[in-house]
gemmi code that builds the backbone of each chain (N, CA, C; Angstrom):
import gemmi

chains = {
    "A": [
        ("UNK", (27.137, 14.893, -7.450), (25.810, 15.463, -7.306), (25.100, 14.812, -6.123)),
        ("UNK", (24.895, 15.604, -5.295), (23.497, 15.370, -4.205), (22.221, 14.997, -4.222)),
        ("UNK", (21.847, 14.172, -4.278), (20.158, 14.107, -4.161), (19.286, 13.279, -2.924)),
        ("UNK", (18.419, 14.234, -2.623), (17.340, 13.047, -1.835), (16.109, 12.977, -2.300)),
        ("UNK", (15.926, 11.682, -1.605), (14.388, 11.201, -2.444), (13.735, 11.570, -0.785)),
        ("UNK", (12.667, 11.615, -1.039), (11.590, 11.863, 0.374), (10.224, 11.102, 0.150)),
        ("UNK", (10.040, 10.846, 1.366), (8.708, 10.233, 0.943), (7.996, 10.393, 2.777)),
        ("UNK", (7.140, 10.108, 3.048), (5.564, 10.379, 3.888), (7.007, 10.235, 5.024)),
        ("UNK", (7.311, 8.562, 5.675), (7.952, 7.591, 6.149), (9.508, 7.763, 6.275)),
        ("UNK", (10.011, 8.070, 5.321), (11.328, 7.739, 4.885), (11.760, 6.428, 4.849)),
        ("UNK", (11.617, 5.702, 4.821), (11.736, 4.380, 5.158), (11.532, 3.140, 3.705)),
        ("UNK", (10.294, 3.765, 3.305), (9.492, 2.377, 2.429), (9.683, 3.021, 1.042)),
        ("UNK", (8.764, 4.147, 0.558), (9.077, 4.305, -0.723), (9.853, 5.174, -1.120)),
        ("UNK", (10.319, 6.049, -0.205), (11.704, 6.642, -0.927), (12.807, 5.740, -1.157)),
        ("UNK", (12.910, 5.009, -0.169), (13.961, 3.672, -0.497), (13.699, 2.946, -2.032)),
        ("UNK", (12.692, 2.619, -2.635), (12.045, 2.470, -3.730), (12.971, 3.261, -4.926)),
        ("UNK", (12.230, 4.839, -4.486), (12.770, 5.872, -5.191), (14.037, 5.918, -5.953)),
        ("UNK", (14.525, 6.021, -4.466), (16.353, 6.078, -4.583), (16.649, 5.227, -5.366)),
        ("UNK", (16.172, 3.528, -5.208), (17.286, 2.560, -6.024), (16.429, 2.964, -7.583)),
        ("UNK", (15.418, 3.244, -7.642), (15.179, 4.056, -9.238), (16.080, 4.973, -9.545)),
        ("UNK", (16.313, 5.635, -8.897), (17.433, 7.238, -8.900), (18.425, 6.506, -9.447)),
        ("UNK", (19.128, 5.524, -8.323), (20.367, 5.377, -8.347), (20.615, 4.507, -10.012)),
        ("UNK", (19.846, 3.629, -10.564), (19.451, 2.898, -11.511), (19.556, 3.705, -12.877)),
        ("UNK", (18.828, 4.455, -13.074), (19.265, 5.715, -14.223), (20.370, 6.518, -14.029)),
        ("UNK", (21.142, 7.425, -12.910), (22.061, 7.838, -12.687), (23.529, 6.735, -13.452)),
        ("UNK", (23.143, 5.878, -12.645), (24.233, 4.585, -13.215), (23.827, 4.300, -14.870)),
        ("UNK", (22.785, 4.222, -14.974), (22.877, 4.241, -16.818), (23.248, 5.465, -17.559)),
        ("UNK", (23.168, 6.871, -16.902), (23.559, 8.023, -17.158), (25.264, 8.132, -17.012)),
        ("UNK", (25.940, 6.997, -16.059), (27.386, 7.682, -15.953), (27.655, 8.450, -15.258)),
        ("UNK", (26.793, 9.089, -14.315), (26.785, 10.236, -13.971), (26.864, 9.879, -11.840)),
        ("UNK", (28.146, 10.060, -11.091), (28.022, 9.753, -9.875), (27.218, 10.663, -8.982)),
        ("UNK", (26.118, 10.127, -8.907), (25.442, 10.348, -7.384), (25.252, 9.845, -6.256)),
        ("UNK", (25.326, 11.069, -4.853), (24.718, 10.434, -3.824), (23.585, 10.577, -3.400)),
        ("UNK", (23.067, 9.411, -3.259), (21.654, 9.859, -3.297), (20.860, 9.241, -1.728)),
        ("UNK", (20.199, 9.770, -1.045), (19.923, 9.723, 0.093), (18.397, 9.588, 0.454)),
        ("UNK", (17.916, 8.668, 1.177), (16.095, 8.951, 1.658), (15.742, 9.188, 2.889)),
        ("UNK", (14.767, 9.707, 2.667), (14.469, 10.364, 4.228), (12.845, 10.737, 4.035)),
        ("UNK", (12.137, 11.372, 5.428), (10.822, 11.380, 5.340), (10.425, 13.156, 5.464)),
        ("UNK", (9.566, 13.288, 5.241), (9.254, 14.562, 5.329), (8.570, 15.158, 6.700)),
        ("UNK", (8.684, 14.647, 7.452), (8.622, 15.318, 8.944), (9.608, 15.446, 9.791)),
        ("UNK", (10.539, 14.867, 9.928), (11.536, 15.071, 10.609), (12.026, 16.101, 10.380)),
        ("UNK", (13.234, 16.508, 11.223), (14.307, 17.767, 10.710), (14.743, 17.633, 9.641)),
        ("UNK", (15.125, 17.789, 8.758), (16.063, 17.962, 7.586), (16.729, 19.014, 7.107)),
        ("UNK", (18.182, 18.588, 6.872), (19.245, 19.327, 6.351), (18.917, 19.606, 5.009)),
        ("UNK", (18.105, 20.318, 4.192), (18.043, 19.711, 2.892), (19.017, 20.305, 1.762)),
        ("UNK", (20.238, 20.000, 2.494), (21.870, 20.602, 1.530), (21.589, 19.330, 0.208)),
        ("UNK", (20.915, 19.692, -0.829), (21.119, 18.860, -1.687), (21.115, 19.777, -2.831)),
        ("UNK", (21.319, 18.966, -4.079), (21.391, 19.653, -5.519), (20.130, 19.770, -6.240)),
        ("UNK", (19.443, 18.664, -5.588), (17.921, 18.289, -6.297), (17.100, 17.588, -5.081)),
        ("UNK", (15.739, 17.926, -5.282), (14.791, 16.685, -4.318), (14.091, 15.957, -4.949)),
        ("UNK", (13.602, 14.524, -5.114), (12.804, 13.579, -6.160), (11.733, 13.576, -4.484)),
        ("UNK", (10.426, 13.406, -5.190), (9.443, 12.986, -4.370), (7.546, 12.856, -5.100)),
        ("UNK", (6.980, 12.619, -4.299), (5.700, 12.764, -5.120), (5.116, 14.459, -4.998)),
        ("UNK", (3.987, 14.635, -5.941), (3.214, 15.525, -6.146), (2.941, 15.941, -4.744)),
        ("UNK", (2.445, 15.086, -4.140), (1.589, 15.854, -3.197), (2.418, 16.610, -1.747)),
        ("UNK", (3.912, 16.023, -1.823), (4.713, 16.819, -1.313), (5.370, 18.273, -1.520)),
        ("UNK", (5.482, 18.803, -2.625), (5.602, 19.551, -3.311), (5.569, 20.747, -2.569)),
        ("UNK", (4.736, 21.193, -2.634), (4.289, 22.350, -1.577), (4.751, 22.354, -0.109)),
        ("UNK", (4.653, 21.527, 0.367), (5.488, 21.436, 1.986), (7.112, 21.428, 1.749)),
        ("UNK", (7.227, 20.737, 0.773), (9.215, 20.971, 0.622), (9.268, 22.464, 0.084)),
        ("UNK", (8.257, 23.248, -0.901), (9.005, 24.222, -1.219), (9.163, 25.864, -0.231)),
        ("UNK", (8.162, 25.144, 0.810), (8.258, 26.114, 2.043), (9.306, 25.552, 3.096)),
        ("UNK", (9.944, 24.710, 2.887), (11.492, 24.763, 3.840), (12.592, 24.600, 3.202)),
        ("UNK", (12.974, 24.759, 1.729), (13.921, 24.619, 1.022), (14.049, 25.369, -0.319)),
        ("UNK", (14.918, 25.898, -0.794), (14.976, 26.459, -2.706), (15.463, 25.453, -3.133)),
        ("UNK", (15.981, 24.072, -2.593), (16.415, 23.229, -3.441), (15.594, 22.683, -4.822)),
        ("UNK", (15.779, 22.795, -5.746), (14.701, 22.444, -7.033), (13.994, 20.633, -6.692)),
        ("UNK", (12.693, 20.878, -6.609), (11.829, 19.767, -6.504), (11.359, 19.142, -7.626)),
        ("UNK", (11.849, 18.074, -7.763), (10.915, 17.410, -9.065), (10.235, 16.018, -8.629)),
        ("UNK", (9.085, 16.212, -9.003), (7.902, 15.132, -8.455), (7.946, 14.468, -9.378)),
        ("UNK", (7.714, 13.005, -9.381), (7.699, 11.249, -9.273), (6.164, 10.607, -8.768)),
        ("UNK", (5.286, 10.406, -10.416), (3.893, 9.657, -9.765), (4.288, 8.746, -9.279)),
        ("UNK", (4.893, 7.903, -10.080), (5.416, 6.255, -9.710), (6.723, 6.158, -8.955)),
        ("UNK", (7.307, 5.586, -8.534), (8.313, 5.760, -7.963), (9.086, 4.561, -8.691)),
        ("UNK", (8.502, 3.564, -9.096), (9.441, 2.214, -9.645), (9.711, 2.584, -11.260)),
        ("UNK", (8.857, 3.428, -11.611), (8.524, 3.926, -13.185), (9.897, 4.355, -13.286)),
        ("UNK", (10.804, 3.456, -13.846), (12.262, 3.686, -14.680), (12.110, 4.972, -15.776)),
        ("UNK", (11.276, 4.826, -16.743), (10.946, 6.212, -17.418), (10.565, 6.985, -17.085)),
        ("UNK", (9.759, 7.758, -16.398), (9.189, 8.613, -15.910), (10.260, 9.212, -14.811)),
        ("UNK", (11.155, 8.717, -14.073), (12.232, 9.010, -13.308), (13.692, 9.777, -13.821)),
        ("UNK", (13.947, 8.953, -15.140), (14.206, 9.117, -16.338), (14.121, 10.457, -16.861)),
        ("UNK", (13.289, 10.602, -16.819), (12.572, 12.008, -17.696), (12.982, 13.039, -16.532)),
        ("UNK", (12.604, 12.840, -15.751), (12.745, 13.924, -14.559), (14.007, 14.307, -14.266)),
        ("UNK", (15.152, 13.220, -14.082), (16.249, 13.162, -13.968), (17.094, 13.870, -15.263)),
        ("UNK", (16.655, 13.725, -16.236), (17.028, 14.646, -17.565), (16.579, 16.061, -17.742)),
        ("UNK", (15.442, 16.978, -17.000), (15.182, 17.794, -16.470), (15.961, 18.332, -16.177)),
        ("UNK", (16.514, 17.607, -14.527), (17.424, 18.329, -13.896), (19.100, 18.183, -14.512)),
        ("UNK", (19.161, 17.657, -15.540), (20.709, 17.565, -15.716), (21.100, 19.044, -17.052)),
        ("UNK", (19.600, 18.783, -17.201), (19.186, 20.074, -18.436), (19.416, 21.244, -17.906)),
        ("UNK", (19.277, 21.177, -16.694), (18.630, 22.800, -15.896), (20.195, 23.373, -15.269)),
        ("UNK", (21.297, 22.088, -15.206), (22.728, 22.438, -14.579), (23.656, 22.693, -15.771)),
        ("UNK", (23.212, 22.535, -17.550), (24.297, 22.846, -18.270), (24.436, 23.873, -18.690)),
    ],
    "B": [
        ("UNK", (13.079, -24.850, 0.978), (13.098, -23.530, 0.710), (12.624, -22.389, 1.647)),
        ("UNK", (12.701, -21.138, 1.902), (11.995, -20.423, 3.068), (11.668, -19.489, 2.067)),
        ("UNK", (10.181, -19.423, 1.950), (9.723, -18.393, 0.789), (9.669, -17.152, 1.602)),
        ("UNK", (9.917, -15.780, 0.833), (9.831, -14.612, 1.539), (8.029, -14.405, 1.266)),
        ("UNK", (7.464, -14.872, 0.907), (5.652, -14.816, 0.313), (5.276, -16.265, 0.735)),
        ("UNK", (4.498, -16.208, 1.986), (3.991, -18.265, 2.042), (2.943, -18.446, 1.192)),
        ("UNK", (2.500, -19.187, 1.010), (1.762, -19.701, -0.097), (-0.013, -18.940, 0.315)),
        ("UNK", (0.485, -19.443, 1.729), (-1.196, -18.991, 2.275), (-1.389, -17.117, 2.864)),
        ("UNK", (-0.126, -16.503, 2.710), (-0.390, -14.830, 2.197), (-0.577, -14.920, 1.236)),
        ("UNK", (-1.124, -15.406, -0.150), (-1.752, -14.701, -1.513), (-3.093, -15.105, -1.524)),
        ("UNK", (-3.960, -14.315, -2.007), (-5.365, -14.288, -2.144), (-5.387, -13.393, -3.967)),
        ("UNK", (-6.310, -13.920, -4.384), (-6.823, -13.672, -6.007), (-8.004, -12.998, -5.666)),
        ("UNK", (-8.586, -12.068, -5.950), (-10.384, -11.937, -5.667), (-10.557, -11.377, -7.239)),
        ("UNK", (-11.727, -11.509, -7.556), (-12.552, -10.957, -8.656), (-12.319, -9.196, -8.467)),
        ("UNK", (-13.439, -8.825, -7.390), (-13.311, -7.034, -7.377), (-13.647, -7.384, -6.348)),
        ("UNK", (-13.550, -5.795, -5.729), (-13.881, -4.932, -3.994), (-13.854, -3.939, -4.622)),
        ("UNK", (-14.986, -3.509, -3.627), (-15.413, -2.469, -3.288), (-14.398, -0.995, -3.535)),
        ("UNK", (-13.573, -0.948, -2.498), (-12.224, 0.387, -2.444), (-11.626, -0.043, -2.147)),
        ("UNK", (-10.146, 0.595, -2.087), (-8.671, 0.143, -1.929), (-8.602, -0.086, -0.178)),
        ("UNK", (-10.026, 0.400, 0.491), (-9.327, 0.013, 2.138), (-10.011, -1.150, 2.610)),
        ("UNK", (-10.943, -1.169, 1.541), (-11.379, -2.888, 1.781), (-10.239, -3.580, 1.241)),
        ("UNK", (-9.498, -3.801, 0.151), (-8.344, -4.153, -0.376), (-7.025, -4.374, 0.438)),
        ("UNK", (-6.863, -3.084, 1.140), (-5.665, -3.283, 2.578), (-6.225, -4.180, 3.357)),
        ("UNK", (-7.150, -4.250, 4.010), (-7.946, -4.811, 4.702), (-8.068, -6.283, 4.420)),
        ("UNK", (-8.485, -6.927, 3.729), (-7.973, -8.302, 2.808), (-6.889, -8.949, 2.911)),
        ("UNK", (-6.558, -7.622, 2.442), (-4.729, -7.892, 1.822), (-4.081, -8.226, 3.031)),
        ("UNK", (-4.429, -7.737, 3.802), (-3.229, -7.889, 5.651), (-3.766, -9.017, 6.132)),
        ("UNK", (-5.340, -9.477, 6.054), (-5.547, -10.335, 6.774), (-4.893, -11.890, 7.306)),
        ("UNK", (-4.142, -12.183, 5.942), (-3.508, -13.336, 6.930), (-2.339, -13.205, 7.726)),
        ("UNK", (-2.106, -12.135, 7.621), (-0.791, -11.678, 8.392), (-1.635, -11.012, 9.881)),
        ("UNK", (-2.826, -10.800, 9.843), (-3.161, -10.450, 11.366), (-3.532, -12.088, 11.504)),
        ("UNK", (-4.224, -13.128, 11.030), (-4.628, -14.089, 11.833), (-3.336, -14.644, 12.207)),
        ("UNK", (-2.340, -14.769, 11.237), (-1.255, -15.492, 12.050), (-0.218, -14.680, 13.109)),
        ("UNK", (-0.774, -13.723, 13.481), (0.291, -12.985, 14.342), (0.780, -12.123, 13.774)),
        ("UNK", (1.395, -11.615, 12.718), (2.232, -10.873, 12.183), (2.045, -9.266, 12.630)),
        ("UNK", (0.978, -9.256, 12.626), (0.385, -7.902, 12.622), (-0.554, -7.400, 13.467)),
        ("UNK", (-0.591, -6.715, 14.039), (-2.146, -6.243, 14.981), (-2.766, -5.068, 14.481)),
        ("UNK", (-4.420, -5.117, 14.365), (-5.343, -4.391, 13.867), (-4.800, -2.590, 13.530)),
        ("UNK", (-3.632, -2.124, 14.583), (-3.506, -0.864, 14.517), (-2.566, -0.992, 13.559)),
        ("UNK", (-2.274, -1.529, 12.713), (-1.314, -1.349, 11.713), (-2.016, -1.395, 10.530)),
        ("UNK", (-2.782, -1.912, 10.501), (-3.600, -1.818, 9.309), (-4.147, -0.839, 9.301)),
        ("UNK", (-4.756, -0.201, 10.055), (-5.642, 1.191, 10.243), (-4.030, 2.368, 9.884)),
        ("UNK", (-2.472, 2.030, 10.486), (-1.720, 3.341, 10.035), (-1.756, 2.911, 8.622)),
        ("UNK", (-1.528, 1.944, 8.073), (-1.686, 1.816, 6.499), (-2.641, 2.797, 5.918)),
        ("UNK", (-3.849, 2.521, 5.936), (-4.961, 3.642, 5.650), (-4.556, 4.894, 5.772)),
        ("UNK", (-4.397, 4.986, 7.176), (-3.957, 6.436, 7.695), (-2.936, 7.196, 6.524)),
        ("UNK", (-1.709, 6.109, 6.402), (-0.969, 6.766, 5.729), (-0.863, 7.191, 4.297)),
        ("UNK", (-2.247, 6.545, 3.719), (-2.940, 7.037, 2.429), (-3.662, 8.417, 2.542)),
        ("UNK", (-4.363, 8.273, 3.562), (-5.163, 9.515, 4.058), (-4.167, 10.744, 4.314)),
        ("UNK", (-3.129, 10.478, 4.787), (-2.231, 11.924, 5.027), (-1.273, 12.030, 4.306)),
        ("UNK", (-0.825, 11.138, 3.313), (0.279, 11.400, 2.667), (-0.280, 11.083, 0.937)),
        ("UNK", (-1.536, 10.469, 0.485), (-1.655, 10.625, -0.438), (-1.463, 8.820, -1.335)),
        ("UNK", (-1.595, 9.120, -2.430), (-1.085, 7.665, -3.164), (0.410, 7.346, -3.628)),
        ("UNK", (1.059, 7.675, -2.694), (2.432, 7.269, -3.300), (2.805, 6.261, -3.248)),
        ("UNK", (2.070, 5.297, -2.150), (2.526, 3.773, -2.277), (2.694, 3.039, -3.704)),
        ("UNK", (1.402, 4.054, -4.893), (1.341, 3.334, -6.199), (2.967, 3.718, -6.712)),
        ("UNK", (3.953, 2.351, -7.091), (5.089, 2.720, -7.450), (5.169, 2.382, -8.484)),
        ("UNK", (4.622, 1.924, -9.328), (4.229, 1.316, -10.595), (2.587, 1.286, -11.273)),
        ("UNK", (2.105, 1.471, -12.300), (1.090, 1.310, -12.724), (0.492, -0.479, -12.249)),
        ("UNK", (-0.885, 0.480, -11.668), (-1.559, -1.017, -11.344), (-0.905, -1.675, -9.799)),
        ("UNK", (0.438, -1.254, -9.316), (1.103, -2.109, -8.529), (0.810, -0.969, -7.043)),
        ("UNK", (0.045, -1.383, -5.721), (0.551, -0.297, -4.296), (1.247, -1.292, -3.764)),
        ("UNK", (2.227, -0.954, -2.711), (2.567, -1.370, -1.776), (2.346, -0.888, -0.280)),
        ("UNK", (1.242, -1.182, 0.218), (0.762, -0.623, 1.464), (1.493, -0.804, 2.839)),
        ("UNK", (2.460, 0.135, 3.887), (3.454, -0.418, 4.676), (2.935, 0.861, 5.203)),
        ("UNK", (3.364, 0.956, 6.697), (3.888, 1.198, 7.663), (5.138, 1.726, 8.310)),
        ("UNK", (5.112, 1.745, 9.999), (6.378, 1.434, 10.703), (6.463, 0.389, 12.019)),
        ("UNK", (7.507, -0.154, 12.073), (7.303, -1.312, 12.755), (6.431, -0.986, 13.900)),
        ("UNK", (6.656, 0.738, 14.385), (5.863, 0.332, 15.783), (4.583, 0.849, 15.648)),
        ("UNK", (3.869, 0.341, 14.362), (2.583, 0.571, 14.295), (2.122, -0.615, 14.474)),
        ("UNK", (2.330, -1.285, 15.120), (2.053, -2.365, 15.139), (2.580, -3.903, 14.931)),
        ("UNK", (3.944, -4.145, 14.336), (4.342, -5.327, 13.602), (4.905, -6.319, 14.599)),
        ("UNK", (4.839, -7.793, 14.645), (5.401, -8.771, 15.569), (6.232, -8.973, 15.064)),
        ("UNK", (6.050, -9.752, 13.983), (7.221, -10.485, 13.444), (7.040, -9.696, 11.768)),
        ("UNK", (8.245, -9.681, 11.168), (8.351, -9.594, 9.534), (7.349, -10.249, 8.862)),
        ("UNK", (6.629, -9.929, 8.040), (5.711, -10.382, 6.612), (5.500, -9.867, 5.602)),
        ("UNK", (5.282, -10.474, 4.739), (4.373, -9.645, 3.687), (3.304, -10.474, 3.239)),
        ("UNK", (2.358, -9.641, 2.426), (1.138, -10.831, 1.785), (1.091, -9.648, 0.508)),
        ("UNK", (0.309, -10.785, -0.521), (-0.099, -10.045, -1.667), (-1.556, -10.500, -2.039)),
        ("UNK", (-2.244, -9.559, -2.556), (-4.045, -9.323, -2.709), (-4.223, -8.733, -4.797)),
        ("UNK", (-4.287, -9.965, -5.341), (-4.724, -9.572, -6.718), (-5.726, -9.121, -6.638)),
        ("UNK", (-6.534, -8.099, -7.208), (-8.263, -8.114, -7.374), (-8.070, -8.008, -9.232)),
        ("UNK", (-8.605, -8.884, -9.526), (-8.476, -9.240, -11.012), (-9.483, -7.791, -11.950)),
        ("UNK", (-10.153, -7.341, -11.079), (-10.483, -5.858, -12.010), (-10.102, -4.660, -11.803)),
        ("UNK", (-9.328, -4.540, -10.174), (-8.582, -4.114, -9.721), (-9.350, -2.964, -9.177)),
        ("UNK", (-9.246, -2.064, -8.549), (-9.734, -0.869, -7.739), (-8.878, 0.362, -8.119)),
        ("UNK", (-10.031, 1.171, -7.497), (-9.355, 2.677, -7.196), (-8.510, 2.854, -6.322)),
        ("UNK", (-7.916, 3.532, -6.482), (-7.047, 4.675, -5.413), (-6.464, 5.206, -5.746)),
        ("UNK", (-7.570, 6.748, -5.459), (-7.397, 8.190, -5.265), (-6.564, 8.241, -7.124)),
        ("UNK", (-7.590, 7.884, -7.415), (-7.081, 7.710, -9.170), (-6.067, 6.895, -9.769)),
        ("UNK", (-5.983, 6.436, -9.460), (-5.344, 5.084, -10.143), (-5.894, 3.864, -9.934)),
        ("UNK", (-5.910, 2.925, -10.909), (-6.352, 1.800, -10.820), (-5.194, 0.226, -10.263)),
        ("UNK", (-5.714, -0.378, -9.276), (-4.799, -1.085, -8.767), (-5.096, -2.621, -8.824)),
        ("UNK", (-4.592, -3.315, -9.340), (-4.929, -4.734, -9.376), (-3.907, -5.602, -8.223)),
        ("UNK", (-2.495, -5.316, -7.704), (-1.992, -5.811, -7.194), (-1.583, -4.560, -5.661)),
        ("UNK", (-1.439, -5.277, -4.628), (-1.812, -4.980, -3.357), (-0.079, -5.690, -2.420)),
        ("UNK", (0.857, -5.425, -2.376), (1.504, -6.266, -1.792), (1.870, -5.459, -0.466)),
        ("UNK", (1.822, -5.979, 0.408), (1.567, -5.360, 1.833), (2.879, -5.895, 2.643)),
        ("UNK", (4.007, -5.252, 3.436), (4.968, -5.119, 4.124), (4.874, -4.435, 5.552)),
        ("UNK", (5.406, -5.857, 5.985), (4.720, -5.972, 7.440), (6.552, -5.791, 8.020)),
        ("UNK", (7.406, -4.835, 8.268), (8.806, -5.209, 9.018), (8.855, -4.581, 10.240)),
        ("UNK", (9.384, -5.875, 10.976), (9.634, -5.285, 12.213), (10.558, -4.955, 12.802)),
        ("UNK", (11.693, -4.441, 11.902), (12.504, -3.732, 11.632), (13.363, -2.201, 10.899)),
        ("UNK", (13.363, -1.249, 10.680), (13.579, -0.448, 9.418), (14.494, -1.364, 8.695)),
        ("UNK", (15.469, -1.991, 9.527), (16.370, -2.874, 8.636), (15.841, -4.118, 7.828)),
        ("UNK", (14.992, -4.482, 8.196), (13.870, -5.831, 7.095), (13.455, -5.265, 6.497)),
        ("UNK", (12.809, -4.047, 6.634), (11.957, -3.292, 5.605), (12.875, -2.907, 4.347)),
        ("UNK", (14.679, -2.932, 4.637), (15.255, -2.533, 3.700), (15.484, -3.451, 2.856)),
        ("UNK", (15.693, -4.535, 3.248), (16.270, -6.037, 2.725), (15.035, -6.272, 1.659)),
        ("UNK", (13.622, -6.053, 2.709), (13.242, -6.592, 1.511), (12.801, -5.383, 0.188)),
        ("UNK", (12.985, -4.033, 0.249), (12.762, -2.951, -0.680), (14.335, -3.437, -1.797)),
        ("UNK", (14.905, -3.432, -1.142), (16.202, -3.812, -1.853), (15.982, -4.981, -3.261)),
        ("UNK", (15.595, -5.723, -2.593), (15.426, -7.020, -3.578), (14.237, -6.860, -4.086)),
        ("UNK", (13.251, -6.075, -3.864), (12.153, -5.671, -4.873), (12.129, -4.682, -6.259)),
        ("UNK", (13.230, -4.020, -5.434), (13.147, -2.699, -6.457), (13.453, -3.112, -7.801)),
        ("UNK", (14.232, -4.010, -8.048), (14.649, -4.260, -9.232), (13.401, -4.848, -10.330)),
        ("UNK", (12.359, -5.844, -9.390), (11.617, -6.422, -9.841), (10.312, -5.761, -10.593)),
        ("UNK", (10.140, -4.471, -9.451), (9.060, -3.311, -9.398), (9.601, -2.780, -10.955)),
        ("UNK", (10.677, -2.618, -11.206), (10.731, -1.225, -11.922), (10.492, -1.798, -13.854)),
        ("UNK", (10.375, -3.152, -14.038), (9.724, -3.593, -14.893), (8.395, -4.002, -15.390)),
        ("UNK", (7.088, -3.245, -16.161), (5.686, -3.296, -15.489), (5.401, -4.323, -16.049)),
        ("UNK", (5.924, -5.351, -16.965), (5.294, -6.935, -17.556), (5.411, -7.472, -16.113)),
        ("UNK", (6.520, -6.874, -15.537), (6.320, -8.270, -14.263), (5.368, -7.619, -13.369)),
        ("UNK", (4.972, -6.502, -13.333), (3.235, -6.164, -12.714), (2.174, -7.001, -13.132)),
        ("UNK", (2.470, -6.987, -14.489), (1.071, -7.491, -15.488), (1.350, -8.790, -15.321)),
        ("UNK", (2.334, -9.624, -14.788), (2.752, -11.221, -15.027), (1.823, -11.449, -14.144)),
        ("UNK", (1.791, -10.526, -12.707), (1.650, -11.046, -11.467), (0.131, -10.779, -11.091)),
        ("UNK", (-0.840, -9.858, -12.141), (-2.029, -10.336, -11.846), (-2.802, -10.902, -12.826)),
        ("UNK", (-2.365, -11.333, -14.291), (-2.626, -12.219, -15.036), (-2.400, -13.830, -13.875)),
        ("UNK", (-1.586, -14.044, -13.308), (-1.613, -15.413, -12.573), (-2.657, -16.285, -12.764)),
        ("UNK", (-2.459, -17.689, -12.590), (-3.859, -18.003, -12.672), (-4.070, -18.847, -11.237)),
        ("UNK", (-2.686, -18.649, -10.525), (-3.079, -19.303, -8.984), (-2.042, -18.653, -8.105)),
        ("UNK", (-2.203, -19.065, -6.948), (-1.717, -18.236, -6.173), (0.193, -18.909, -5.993)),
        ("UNK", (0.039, -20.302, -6.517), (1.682, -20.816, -6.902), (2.524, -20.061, -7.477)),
        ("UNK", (1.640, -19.477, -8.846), (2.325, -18.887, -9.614), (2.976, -17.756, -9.349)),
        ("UNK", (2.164, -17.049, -8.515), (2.410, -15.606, -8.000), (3.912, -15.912, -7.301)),
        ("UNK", (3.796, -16.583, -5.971), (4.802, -16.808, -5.548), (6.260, -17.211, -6.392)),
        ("UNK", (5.865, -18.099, -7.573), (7.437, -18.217, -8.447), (7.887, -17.143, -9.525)),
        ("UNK", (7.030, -15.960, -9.460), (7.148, -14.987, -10.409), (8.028, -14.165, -9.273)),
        ("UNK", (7.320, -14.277, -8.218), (8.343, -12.909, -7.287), (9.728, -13.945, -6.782)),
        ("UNK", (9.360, -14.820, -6.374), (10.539, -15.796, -5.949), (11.716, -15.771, -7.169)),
        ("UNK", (11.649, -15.561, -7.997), (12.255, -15.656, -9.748), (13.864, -14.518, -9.391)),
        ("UNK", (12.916, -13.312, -8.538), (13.987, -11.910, -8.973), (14.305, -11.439, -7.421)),
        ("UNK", (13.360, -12.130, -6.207), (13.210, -12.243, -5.238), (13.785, -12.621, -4.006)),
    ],
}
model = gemmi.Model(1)
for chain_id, residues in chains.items():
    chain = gemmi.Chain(chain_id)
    for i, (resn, *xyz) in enumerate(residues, 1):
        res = gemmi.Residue()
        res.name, res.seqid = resn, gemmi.SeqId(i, " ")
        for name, pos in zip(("N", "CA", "C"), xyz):
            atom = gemmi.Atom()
            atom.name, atom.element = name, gemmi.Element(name[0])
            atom.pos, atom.b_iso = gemmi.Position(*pos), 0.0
            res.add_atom(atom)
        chain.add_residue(res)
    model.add_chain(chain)
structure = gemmi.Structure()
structure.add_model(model)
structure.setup_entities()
């Protein structure tokens, strides 16, 4: 499975993100690659899923159908959690 | 030892005003000693202003950053308790830790070795319960 996290930067808190991503994925069993990047640049966005905040939302869903699921917190293990079970819900 | 937090980046305050008086604080010993120049603190802001509160990665916890060429000399960070903690843009924030890299690659090293620490919120709540600024430093130094 594919995923990127996005954030303003790419740099600071999607990096955050990701090792949350990657952190439940690994307690899930479940291999992902998971990738960060910022939301202005170009982007390829060939992924399975996008993690990011609310207020991105709307700008990713006008350059991509990839399914977006927004992240208040980004370190919030549960709340990432939850989201991440969402999307594993939405592929069976 | 070479602390990644020197003793004299942590500051405790009671309250402030808003969270950009708070950045503002929070960076300051990293601009008096060089680390940083005034336009980096202002993209910090900035980057609340255009991108929103996502720095909050934890309840109670921002991490206010940048990019190196907004300004950064050398690598830092500092951290800013406000013991009643502030707004921003709806959330309430008691801890402030500010990342100064002048690198994307420092900036990773040190997200790397945070993340683990971030994603447990007692060690949010450890770190502005503190009762000095020692302490702060051996709570992050601990997982750090």
């Amino acid at each position: 499975m594919k995923i990127l996290a996005v954030c303003g930067f790419g740099v600071g808190s999607s990096m955050i993100l990701k090792m949350t991503l990657q952190k439940v994925f690994k307690e899930k069993n479940i291999e992902a690659d998971i990738e960060n990047t910022d939301i202005s640049t170009h982007l390829d966005y060939v992924a399975d899923a996008i993690f990011t905040s609310y207020q991105f939302v709307d700008d990713l869903k006008k350059l991509t159908d990839v399914p977006i699921y927004p992240i208040r917190r980004y370190s919030d293990k549960e709340e990432v959690k939850k989201q991440v079970e969402k999307l594993l819900e939405s592929q069976q | 030892m070479n602390h990644m937090l020197a003793l004299d980046h942590i500051q405790i305050v009671e309250s402030l005003k808003n969270y950009k008086e708070a950045i503002k604080l929070a960076s300051t010993p990293l601009l008096k000693s060089g680390y940083i120049n005034d336009s980096y603190i202002e993209a910090m802001i900035k980057a609340i202003d255009t991108f929103g509160p996502y720095i909050v990665l934890q309840d109670e916890f921002a991490m206010p950053h940048a990019l190196p060429e907004d300004g950064v000399n050398k690598t830092g960070t500092s951290l800013l308790v406000v013991k009643e903690g502030v707004d921003l843009l709806g959330h309430t924030i008691k801890v402030f830790l500010v990342l100064a890299p002048k690198t994307k690659d420092a900036l990773s090293t040190m997200l790397t070795s945070l993340a683990d620490f971030l994603m447990y919120k007692q060690n949010i709540i450890n770190l502005y319960n503190a009762k000095s600024v020692e302490s702060i430093q051996n709570l992050l130094e601990e997982s750090w």
